[in-house]
C-alpha positions as CSV (number, residue, x, y, z in Angstrom):
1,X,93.0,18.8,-20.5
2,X,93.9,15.7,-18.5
3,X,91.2,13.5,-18.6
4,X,90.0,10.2,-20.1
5,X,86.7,10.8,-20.6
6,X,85.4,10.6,-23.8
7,X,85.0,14.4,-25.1
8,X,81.3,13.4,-26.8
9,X,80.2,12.9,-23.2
10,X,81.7,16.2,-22.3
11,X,78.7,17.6,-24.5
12,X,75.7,19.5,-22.1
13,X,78.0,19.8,-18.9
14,X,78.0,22.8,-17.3
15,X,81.0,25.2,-17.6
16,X,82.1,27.8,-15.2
17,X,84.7,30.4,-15.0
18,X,88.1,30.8,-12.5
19,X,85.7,32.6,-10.1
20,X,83.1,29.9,-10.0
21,X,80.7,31.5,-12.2
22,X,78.7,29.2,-14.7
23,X,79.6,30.2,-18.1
24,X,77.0,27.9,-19.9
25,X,76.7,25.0,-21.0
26,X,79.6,22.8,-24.0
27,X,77.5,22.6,-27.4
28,X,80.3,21.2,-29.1
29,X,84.4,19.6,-29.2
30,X,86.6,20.3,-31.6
31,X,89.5,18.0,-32.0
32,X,93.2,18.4,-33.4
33,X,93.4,17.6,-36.9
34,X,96.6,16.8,-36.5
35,X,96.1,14.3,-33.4
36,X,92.6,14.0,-33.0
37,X,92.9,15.4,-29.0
38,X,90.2,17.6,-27.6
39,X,91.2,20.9,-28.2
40,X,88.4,23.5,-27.6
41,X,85.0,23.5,-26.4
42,X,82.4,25.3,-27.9
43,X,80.0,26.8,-24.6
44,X,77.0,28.7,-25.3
45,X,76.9,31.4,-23.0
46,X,73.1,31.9,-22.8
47,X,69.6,31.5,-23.9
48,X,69.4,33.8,-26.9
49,X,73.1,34.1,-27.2
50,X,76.3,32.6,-29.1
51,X,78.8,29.8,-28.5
52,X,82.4,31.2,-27.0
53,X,85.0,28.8,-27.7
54,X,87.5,27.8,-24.9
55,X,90.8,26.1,-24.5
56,X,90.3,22.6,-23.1
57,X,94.3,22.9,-22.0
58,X,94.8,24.3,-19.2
59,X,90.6,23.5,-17.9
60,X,90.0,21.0,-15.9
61,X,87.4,18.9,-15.6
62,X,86.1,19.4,-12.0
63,X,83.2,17.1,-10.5
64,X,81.2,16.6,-14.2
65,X,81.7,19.9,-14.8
66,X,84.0,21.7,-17.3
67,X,86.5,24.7,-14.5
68,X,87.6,27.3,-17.8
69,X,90.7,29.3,-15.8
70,X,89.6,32.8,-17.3
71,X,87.4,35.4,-16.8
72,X,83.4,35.2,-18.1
73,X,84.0,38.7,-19.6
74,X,87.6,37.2,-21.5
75,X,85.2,34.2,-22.8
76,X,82.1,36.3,-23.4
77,X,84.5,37.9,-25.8
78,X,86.1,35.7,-27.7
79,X,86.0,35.8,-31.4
80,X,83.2,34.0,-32.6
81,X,83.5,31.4,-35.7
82,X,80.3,30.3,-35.3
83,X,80.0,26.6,-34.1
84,X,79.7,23.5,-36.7
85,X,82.2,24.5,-38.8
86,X,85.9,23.1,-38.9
87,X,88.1,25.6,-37.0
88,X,91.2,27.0,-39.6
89,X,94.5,27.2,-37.9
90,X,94.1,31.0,-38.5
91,X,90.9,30.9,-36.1
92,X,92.8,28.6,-33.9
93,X,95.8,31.0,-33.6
94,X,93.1,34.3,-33.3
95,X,91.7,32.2,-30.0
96,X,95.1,30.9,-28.7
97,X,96.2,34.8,-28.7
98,X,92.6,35.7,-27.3
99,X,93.6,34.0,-23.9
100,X,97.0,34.8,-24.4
101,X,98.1,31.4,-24.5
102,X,101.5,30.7,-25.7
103,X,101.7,28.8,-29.4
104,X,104.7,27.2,-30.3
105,X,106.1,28.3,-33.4
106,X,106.5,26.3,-36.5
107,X,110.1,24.3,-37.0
108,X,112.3,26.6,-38.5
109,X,112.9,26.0,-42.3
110,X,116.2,24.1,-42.8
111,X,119.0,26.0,-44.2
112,X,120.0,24.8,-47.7
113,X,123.1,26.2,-49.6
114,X,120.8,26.2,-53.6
115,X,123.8,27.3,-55.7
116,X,124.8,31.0,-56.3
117,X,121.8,33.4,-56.4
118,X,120.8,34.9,-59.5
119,X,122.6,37.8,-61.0
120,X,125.8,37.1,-59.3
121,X,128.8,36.4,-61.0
122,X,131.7,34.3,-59.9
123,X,133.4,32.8,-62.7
């Protein structure tokens, strides 16, 4: 999300979907453990309903309020974590696939030449 406002004040804004239609309103922020950034937003969708998590990259943050660029039905569905709990990067990846958002893989493991393998012989 390209923004500099602090995410802790993007807590009780409104969010609405790529149509224009109000999701809810963002309960919570979770950050990158690895770089601290906002990464998702934790809306709750209604009065007597859960919290969907969203991506905060690509949304936007559009006149105070939080434009997600998916459907409410994609959102609505979302798997749901629960909200005040840390996020593993096995949830993380679940979401990212959710919304069909590209991850990018991890480095590849180098390629190290160990010796001869066991059970070989080449004396």
């Amino acid at each position: 999300m390209q923004t500099e406002i602090d995410p802790r004040n993007l807590i009780g804004r409104k969010a609405f979907d790529r149509n224009g239609t109000k999701i809810g309103t963002i309960d919570e922020i979770y950050l990158d453990d690895a770089t601290g950034v906002p990464e998702w937003a934790a809306i709750r969708t209604g009065l007597f309903s859960r919290d969907a998590f969203v991506p905060l990259e690509p949304s936007e943050l559009i006149d105070g309020t939080l434009r997600v660029p998916f459907e409410r039905a994609l959102i609505k569905d979302a798997p749901d974590f629960g909200v005040g709990r840390h996020l593993s990067p096995e949830q993380e990846l679940q979401l990212y696939h959710h919304y069909g958002l590209d991850v990018a893989p991890p480095p590849p493991v180098p390629d190290h030449d160990f010796g001869k393998l066991a059970g070989t012989d080449d004396t």
